[in-house]
Structure formats: C-alpha cells, structure tokens
N, C-alpha and C positions, 0 to 999 in steps of 0.2 A: 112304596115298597110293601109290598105283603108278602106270609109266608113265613118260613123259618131258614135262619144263615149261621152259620160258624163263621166268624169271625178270629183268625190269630192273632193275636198281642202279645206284647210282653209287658210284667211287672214293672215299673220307675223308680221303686223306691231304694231308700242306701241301706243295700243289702248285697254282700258276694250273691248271692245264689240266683239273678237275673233269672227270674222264670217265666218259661215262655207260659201262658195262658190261651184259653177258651173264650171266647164272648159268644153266649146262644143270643140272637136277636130275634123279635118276630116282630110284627107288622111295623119295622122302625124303631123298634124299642130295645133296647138290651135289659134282658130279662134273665141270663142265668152266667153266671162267672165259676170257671173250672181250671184248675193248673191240666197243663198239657197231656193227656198219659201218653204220646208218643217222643216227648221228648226225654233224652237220657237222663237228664241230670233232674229236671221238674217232676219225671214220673206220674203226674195225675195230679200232684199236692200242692196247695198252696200253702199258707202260714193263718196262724190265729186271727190277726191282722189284716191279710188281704181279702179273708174269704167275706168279709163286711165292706168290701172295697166298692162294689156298684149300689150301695146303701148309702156308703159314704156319699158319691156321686150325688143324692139328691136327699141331701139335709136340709134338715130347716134354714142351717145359719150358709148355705150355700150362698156367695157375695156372685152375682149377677149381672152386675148392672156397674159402668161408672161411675163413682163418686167423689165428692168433694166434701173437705173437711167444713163442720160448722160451729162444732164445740173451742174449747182448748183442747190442745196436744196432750195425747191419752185419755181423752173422755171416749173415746171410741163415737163422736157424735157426727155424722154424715148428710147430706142427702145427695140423692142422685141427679145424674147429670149425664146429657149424651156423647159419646165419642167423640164427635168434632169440640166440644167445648172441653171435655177433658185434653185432648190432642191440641187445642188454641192455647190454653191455658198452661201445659208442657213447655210447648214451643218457646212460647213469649222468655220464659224463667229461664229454660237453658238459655237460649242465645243471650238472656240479659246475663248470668253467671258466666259464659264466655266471656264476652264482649269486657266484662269487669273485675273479673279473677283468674279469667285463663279455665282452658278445659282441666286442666289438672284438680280444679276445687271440685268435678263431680267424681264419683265413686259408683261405679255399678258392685252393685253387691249380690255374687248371684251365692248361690248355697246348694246343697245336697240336695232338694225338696224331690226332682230328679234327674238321674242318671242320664238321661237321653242325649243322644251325640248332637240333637238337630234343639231340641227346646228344654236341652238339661245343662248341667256343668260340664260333662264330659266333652261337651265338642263348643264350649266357649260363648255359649249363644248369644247376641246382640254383641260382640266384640266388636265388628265391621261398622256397624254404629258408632258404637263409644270411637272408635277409631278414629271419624271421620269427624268427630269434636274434640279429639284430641285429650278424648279422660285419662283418670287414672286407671291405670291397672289392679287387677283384686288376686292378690293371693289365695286362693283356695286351700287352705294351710290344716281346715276344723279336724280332718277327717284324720287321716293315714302320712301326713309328709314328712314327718321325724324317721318312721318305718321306712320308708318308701326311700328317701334317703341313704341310712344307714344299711339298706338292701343294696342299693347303688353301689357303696363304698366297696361293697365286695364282692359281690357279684354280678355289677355290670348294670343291673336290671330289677325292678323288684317284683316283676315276672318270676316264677320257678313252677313247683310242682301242678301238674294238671289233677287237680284231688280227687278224680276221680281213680286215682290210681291208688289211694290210700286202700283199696280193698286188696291188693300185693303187697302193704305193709306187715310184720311181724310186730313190731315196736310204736306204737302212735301216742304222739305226747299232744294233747291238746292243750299247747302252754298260753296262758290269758286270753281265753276262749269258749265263752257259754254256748259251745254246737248247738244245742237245741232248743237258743231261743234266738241266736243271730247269727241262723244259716245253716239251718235242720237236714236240709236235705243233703247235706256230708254226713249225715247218721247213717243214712245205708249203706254206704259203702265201706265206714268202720266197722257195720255189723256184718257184712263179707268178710271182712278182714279175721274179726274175730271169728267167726264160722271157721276161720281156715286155723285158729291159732294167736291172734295177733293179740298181746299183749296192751292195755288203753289206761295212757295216764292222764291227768289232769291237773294242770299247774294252775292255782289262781286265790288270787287272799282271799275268795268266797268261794265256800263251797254251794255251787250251782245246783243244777238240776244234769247238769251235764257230768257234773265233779259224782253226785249221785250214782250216777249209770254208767261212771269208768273203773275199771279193776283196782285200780289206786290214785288216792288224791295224796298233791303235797300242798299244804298251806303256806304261800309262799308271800311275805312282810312287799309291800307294795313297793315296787324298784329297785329289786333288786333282783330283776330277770339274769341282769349280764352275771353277775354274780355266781346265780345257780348252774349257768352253761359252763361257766370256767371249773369248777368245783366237778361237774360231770364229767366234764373234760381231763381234772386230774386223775380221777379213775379208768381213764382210758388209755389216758398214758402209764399208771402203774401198774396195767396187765398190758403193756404191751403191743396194745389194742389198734393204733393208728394205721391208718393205709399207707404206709410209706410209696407206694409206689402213687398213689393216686396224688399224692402230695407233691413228690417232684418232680411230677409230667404235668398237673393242672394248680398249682399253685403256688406264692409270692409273701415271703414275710415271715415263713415259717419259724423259721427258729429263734427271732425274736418274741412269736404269738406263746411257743411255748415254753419262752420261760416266762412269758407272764403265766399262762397256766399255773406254772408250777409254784407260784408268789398263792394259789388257791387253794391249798389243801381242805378237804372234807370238813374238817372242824370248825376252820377259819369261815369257810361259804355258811354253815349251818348256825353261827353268831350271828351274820350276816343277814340271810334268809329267815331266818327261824326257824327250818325245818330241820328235824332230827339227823344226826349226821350218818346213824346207821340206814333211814331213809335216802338222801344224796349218794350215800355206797351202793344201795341196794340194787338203784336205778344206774349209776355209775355203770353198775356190772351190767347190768341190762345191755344198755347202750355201747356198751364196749364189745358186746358177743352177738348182738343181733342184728341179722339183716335181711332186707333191709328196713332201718327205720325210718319213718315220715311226721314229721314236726307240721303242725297246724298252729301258727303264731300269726293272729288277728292285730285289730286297731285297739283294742283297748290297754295294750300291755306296754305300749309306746305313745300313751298319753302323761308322761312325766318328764322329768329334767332331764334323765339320762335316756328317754326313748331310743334315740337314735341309736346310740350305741348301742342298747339293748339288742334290737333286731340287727345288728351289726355284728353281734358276738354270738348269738343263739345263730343267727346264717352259718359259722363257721364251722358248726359242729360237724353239719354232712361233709365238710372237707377235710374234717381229722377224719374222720369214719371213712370216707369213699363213697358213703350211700349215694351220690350223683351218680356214680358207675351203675348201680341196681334199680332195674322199674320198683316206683311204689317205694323209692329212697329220696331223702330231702325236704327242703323245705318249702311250703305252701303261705303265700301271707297274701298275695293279690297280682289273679292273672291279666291286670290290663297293662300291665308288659309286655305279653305276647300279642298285643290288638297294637294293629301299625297303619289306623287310618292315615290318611290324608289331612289334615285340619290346618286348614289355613284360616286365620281371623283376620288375615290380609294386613300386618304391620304397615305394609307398605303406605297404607291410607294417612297414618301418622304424620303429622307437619315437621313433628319431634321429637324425641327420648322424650319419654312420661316415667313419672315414679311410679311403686306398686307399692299400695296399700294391703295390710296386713289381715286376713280376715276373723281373726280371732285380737286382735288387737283395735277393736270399734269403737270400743272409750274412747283410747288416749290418743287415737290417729284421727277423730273427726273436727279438731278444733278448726282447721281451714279450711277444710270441707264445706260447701253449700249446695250440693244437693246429691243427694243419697238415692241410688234409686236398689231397692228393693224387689230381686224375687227368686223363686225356690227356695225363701228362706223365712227364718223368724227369728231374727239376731236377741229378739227382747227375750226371747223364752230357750235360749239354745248356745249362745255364745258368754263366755269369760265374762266376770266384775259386771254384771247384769247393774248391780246400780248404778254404773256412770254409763253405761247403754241407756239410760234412763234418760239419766242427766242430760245426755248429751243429747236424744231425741226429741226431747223437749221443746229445745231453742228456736224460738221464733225465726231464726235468718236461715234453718235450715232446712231448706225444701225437701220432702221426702215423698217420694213416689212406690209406692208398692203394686205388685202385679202379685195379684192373691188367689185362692179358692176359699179359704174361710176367714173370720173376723180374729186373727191370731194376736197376741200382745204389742206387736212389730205395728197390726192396722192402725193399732188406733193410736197410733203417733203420726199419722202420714197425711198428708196432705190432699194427694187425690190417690183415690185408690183405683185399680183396672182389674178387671173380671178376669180370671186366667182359667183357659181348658184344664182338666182333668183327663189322663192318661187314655181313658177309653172315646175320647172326643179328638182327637190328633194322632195326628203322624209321627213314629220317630222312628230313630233305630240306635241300638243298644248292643251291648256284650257286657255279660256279667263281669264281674270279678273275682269270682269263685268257682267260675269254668271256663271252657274254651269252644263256645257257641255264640255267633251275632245272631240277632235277634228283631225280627219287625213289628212295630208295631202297627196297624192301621185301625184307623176310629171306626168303633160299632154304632153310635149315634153321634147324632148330630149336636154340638155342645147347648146348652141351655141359656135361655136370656141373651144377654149381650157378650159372652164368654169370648175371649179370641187366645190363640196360640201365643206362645214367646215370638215365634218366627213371623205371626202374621201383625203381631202387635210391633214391629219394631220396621216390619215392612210400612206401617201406614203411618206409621211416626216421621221417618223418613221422605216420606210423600209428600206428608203434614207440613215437613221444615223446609220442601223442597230443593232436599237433595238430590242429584243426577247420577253417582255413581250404581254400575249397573251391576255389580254385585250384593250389593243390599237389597236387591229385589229378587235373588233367585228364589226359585221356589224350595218348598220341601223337599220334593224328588231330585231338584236339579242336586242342593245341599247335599243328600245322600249319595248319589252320584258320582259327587266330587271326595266325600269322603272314601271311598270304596274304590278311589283310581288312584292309589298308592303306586301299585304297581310289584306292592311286597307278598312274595311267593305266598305266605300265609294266606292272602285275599284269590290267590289266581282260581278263575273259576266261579267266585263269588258275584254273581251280579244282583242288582237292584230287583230286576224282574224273577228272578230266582228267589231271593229272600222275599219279594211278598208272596209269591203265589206257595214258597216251604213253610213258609214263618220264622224259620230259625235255620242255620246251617253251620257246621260245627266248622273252624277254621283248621285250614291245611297244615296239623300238626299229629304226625304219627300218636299208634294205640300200640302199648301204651310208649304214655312222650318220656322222656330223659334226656331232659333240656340242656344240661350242661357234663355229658358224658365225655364229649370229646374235647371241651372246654367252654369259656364266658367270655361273654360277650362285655368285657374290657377291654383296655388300650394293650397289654400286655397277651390277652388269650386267656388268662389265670384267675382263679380266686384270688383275691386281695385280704390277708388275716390285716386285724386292728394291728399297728404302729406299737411299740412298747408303751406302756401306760394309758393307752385310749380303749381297753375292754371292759372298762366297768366305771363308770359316770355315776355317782349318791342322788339317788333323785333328791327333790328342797325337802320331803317330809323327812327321810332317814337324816338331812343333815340338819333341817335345823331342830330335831329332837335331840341330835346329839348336843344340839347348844342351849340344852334347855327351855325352848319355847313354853311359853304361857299357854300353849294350845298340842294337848301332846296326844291328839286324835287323829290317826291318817284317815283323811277319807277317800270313799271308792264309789261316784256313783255311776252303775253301770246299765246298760240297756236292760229296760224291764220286759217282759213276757205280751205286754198289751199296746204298748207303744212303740212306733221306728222314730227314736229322735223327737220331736214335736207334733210330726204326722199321727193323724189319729186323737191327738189331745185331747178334739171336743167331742168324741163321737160316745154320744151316751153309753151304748152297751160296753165298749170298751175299758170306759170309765167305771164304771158297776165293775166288774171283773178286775182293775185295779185297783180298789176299795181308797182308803185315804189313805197318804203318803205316811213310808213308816220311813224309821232311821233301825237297820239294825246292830244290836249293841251285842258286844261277848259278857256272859253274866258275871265276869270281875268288876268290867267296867261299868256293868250297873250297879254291882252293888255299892263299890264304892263313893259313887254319887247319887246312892236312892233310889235311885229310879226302879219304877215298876213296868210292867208288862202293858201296855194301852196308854202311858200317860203321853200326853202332850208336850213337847219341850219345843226349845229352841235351840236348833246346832250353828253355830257362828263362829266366828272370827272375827279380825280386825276391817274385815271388808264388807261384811254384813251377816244375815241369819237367813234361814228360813225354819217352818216349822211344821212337824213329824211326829205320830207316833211312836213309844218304844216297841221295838220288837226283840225282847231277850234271846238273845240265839249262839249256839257255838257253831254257825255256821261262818262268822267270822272272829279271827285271834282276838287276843288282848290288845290294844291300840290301833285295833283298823274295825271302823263303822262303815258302813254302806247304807247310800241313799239313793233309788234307781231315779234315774235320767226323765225327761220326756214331757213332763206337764207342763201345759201352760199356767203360767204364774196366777192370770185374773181367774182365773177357775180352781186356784190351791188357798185353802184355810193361810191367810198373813201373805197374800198375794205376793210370794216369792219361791223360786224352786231351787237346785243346791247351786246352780250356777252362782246365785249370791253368794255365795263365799269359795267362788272357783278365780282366785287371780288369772288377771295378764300376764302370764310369765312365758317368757319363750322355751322350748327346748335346747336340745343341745347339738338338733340337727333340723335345718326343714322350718325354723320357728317354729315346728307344732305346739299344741298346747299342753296343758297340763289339767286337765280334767280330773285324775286321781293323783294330782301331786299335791293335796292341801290338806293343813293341820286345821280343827276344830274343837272346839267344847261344846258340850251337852251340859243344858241347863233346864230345869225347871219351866214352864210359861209362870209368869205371876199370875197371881187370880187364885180362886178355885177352881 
C-alpha cells in the first residue's frame, strides 16, 4: 500500500457519544486520528482521552504475543508461546472442566472494554461458543441495569430522548451528570439551547466542572435522586401545573403516584436531599412553567440501592408535565433502545438451561467456578470488594484466560494470556448510546505481533476443539449482516455496504424525534407512574447513617477527566495529567479529623482501604467525599483503588451495583 487513505471508524469505548472518527493512513501505517467533522453529533472532536488513542496503539507495554503463566498467580510472570500451543493448551482444560464439572463451572466474563456489536459486549460476542459448551451465562449488570430497568418499569424502554434535541430545550437539568467529561459533545447543543434562552441546571453531590458551567447547581446528598423528583413534583402540582390531558390519554397509576407526591412536600425532600428548600421551590416553579424541559440522567446516579427507582421516578416527571408532547421535552438516559439489531447468540446451541452469573458479584459467585475466561475487561481494577477478586483469582484450580491489549491487574492473575486487536486493527459496527447514528468501523492497519480479533479468536478456538457448527465460523461481514436484517423500519434502508462506504448513517427516526407523543411502548400504550410506596428507595449510605454506622462518610467515586473506567490506566501522559489519586474532603470534615491539604491518608471500611491524598474542597458537602474511578491498582501508592471498599451489594433493580452507595473513614497513613 502506498500513498495516503481516510479511513472511517468509529470510537469503542463506554462512552454515550459513539464517535465516528478519521484514520489518516500512509504508506500502511496509521499516522493521523481526527473525530469526524462531517458527522452531527462527533463534529470534528474527539475527547482528552482518545486523541492519544493511536499512541495508545503502540506502547511499550503493548501484550503481542501469546502467553503462558510462569510466576505465581499475580506476579504478572509469563513467557511467550505460539497460538497452537496457547489453543492445545485451552482446549485440553475446557474439555477436561466439562467432562468433570459440567459447562456451567466456566464463566465468560466479557465487560465494557468495548462497545462493538461484532467484538464488544453489545452484540454478546463468543456466546455461540460458550453456547456450544454449555457455560454459564454473564450478567453485564457494571454499567447502566438498575437505570435501564427502572426506565422499563415506565416507559417501556430505556430508549427516550434523541439529545440532540436538547438545543429546543428551555429547562435542562443535567441531573447526576459530568457533561463535559463523560460525553462532551451534548455541550453544544445545550449551548444552542441556551443561545435561544434555555435555562441549565446541574444536579450532583460534586460540583463538577460541568456543575461549573450550568446557571444553577443543587448539591444533592447521594440517593436521594427519587427524593428530589417527588419534592419538584410537589411544586407542580401546587401551581397547578400538571398536563391533565396528557396524563389521561398516555398514562397508568396516576392518582396513586400522586398522592405519593404529595407525602413530599419541599421541606420534607430538602431534609432529605440537603438542598435548601427555597432552592427545590425555585426550580419546582421552573419546571412547572416551562416548556419544554429535557432531563439528561446518566449512569452514575443509579449506581446505589435505590438506583432503579431513582431513574424510575425522575422518568415520570415528563408525564406530570406532558414534555413527551414538546420536541426538545423528556428524558435522555441511553439511546440503545431505539437500536433494534438482530442479535442472535443462538440459544438454541444449548444442550440445557444454564445459570447466569452476576458480573459485579465475582467474589462471591467464583467459588464453583473453574475457569474464567477474561475480556474487554479488568475485573481486578474495575469491579466491587476488589479484595476477594483477589482472593479468588488466586486459586490454583482456577483456570483464567484473558484476551488483553495491555499488562492490566486482571493479567497477571491469568494463566494464558492472548494478544487482542485494538479498535483501529478490526472490524465492527456500533451505535452510540448518546445518539441515534450506527456506525462502521473498519481497520487502518494491520494489528501488530500476534494480535487477533474477539471474532477471529474464538473462530480458531472452535477449530482448535473441532467443532462443526457452522455459525461459529461466520465471518465479520457475514455477523453484521445478520445483525442489520432485523427487519425493523428503523434499519429499512440501512445496509452493510452503505455503512462502510458512509461510515456512519443516522437510523430511521424523525428530526426532531418525540418518541413517545402518541404513546410507549408498553403492554398497556401508557406511562406506568411507581405503585404507592415504590418512588423513593434510601440508598445503604442514607440508611445505615441513620443507624449510626462507625463509617459516617458517603462516598462518590466518579469518572475522572483522564481515564474511561480502566482504559487508559497505563498510559504515561495520561497518568501525568492525572497526578496522584486524591480523596476530596468538605473543610468540616477535615477539620475535624486534621487533616490537611496534600497529606496522605487511608479511606476505608470494613471491606478494605486504599490510599489518597487530601484535597480540601467545598466542592463536595459535609459527609460525602469523592475519589475518582479508573487506576489501575499495581500502578497506585498501597496497590489498591476505591473499589476496595466498594461492596457486593445489589441494587434495588437490575442487581446493578452500588459504586457511590458506600460509607468510609479517613484516617491518617502511620509513619511520617
């Protein structure tokens, strides 16, 4: 190949804003990485993050080559070894783990790492496999399922607003939602909004950078979202304010919903919340007189006990109001509702009912478990009670397979380890979840070393154990193909060879959309309001504060500015720009334990610690600290990051987790 090529792609990472990309290539090399400038939603831009994405590509600690363990479990000690002996050596273990425990003892453990419908989570990838040995099934629970859930309960779907419509918004409530560092490219079309008028609030116990740059922030006490919706909601009904008409043509439950409402008065929610009660009126009155308004309520806000309900009660708001009736009215949480592939993982291959293992519950669900297989993910640096992930990856009877790109905490527990492509080395195809555009990928170079895809590594595995079924061999294009012949009006039109030679093609859904004007997509036709007594759930921190716990710190730790989740962990300049992990404290709750500005502590509980410096700041209240997400533990001072003291604990919908549902103390480090 000589010469120079544009190359379209799209972004993989767990991020709404799916952006399509640029690959400049010359003589076979990919040499220049650009967000799109013809696409709507990407604009030209990428993220802080991605624009070091084909640097990423060819790091030093770039994993290449097959390996097999030589140290103990976590020395990270390897050497390499060729595919067929990595693929002999697979083989032999699973059929002997069948043969002795039944498929049910393996676990495919995929994860976020990414998106891709053909070599990501979103379209199930090696299912057809695990199918045909009869595994267990993996809950993909980390991310959005408590939301996504409590979305369902009411709306049918947790599909709604296309946000790109938020520039016809008057009212935008960006309720537990850092816009501009996880999923920036919904700023411009708030800044339409506002151009035209539109008033931008910001709900969230940290004031962001986002909380920053909106016309009003409310500091709101962690879980107690449902809370503040019902409390808004009283002010709407004592002006009067409700859409009666939209309520009893598209909606179910009503006058039980509100007389829970009315159990909410201002004063009671601002006990509750924390926030000032003439603040909840303020906005109350807002929200009661304007239209239309648009709610942007992400994943971080239904990472507690009451999540589900949370997004379950804040959904209802636009059906007291009618904002479903108004473009640029509703609520926005995650458009892969409206994406209606085809995905079949082919059950059918199953001998039998399998159980499904939980994917935020890997401690306490591995004990029968014997072999783990490992990818898109990095459970040691990324999931719940990180110490008994520890523990448990440890055990010599447990075979652990990982399919990697870098040397992450998860490697060096694993047994053999396998070279995995990087985004610009493969095929996939995508659709955000923060718009309403499918997306193609195809590879600007050729992958490095021994590297192979998810699809092509599980095609030669297959081969390997000589299997015959002949859908475990389709190809990339076949898989897209088959995803893309739904048959659903949204896709008509969309083909295979259309989306690679576009790159991206926005799916057949009017400008602008108003998804449920004429009603939802329930058994009924209607909104579904919460049952009497199910709109407001006490996430564990508000309740076991009330019971006096020994640990009377909520904490919150939320995506940082330099990292997506674990991606990115090792990557020097990144690292630099994220300096050393702080905890930030409200200056009550330093003074009253000492602490100073720089010093080193350790924040813990009954489940473990890691350790932080202070960061004095009133950008969070009195009993809520924040420690951001994302490091990898073998590269953080006391080789632990906050997931150690992020219980197992299910939600209250979805079994999502509870990432900001945990009490802590701050202590000193001993020493000098």
């Amino acid at each position: 190949m000589s010469g120079e090529l544009r190359v379209l792609g799209a972004c993989p990472l767990d991020c709404p804003d799916g952006c399509s990309w640029v690959v400049t290539v010359e003589n076979g090399r990919a040499v220049k990485l650009r967000g799109n400038p013809d696409h709507p939603y990407t604009r030209g831009a990428l993220c802080v993050k991605v624009n070091r994405y084909l640097e990423h590509t060819r790091a030093d600690d770039r994993i290449l080559y097959p390996m097999r363990r030589t140290g103990p479990k976590g020395s990270g000690q390897f050497e390499r070894i060729t595919w067929d002996e990595a693929l002999d050596e697979i083989s032999v273990r699973l059929r002997g783990i069948v043969a002795e425990h039944g498929g049910q003892a393996i676990w495919p453990y995929l994860g976020t790492g990414t998106l891709g419908y053909l070599q990501g989570c979103e379209g199930v990838a090696g299912r057809r496999f695990w199918n045909m040995l009869g595994a267990s099934k993996h809950w993909l629970n980390i991310c959005s399922a408590a939301g996504s859930s409590g979305l369902m309960r009411t709306n049918g779907t947790p599909g709604g607003m296309d946000p790109e419509n938020f520039a016809l918004a008057k009212l935008i409530l960006l309720w537990g939602t850092n816009t501009l560092t996880s999923g920036h490219h919904l700023w411009k079309f708030i800044q339409d909004a506002r151009a035209d008028g539109a008033h931008v609030v910001a709900i969230d116990p940290i004031r962001t950078r986002t909380a920053d740059q909106a016309d009003e922030y409310l500091a709101i006490r962690p879980g107690t979202d449902a809370a503040l919706a019902l409390g808004l909601l009283n002010v709407v009904l004592a002006e009067n304010a409700q859409d009666e008409e939209f309520l009893a043509e598209h909606t179910e439950g009503w006058e039980d919903f509100r007389q829970e409402i009315l159990k909410y008065p201002v004063e009671t929610v601002a006990e509750i919340t924390g926030i000032p009660a003439s603040a909840i009126h303020s906005l109350g009155m807002r929200l009661a007189h304007t239209r239309p308004t648009a709610i942007r309520a992400t994943q971080g806000l239904q990472r507690h006990q009451g999540g589900g309900t949370a997004l379950r009660t804040i959904a209802s708001i636009p059906g007291v109001t009618g904002d479903w009736r108004h473009p640029g009215g509703g609520i926005a949480y995650s458009t892969s509702g409206h994406v209606h592939f085809d995905i079949d993982s082919r059950d059918d291959l199953l001998a039998e009912p399998v159980r499904t293992l939980v994917m935020t519950k890997l401690g306490s669900q591995l004990d029968d478990v014997k072999c783990l297989w490992v990818y898109a993910a990095n459970p040691a640096g990324s999931s719940p009670d990180a110490n008994a992930i520890r523990r448990q990856l440890a055990r010599e009877d447990l075979f652990t397979v990982v399919m990697e790109q870098f040397p992450t905490d998860t490697v060096d527990y694993a047994d053999i380890v396998l070279p995995a492509t990087m985004q610009t080395e493969h095929q996939d195809l995508h659709a955000g979840y923060g718009h309403l555009y499918l997306l193609w990928n195809e590879p600007a170079e050729p992958p490095p070393g021994e590297c192979l895809s998810t699809t092509e590594t599980f095609r030669r595995l297959a081969a390997h154990m000589g299997m015959t079924e002949p859908s475990l061999f389709d190809s990339d294009l076949e898989l897209a193909e088959q995803l893309l012949s739904s048959g659903h009006p949204s896709l008509e039109g969309i083909t295979l060879d259309r989306l690679r030679k576009e790159g991206w093609v926005r799916m057949n859904y009017p400008e602008p959309f108003t998804p449920f004007a004429e009603g939802f997509p329930t058994r009924s036709g209607r909104l579904r309001f919460p049952p009497a007594g199910k709109a407001y759930t006490p996430s564990h921190t508000a309740a076991a504060r009330g019971g006096g716990s020994p640990y009377p710190l909520a904490l919150v730790t939320p995506a940082p500015h330099t990292f997506l989740n674990t991606t990115f962990g090792n990557n020097p300049e990144l690292r630099r720009r994220a300096k050393d992990p702080v905890v930030l404290v409200n200056p009550a709750d330093a003074a009253a334990r000492g602490l100073v500005a720089g010093q080193r502590v350790r924040v813990h509980n009954d489940g473990g610690e890691f350790l932080a410096d202070v960061e004095i700041s009133d950008r969070v209240a009195a009993g809520v600290v924040a420690s951001p997400k994302g490091r990898w533990p073998k590269l953080t001072a006391g080789g632990a990051n906050p997931n150690a003291v992020v219980a197992e604990r299910d939600g209250d919908m979805g079994r999502g987790p509870g990432f900001h549902d945990n009490l802590v103390e701050i202590s000193p480090c001993a020493g000098p």
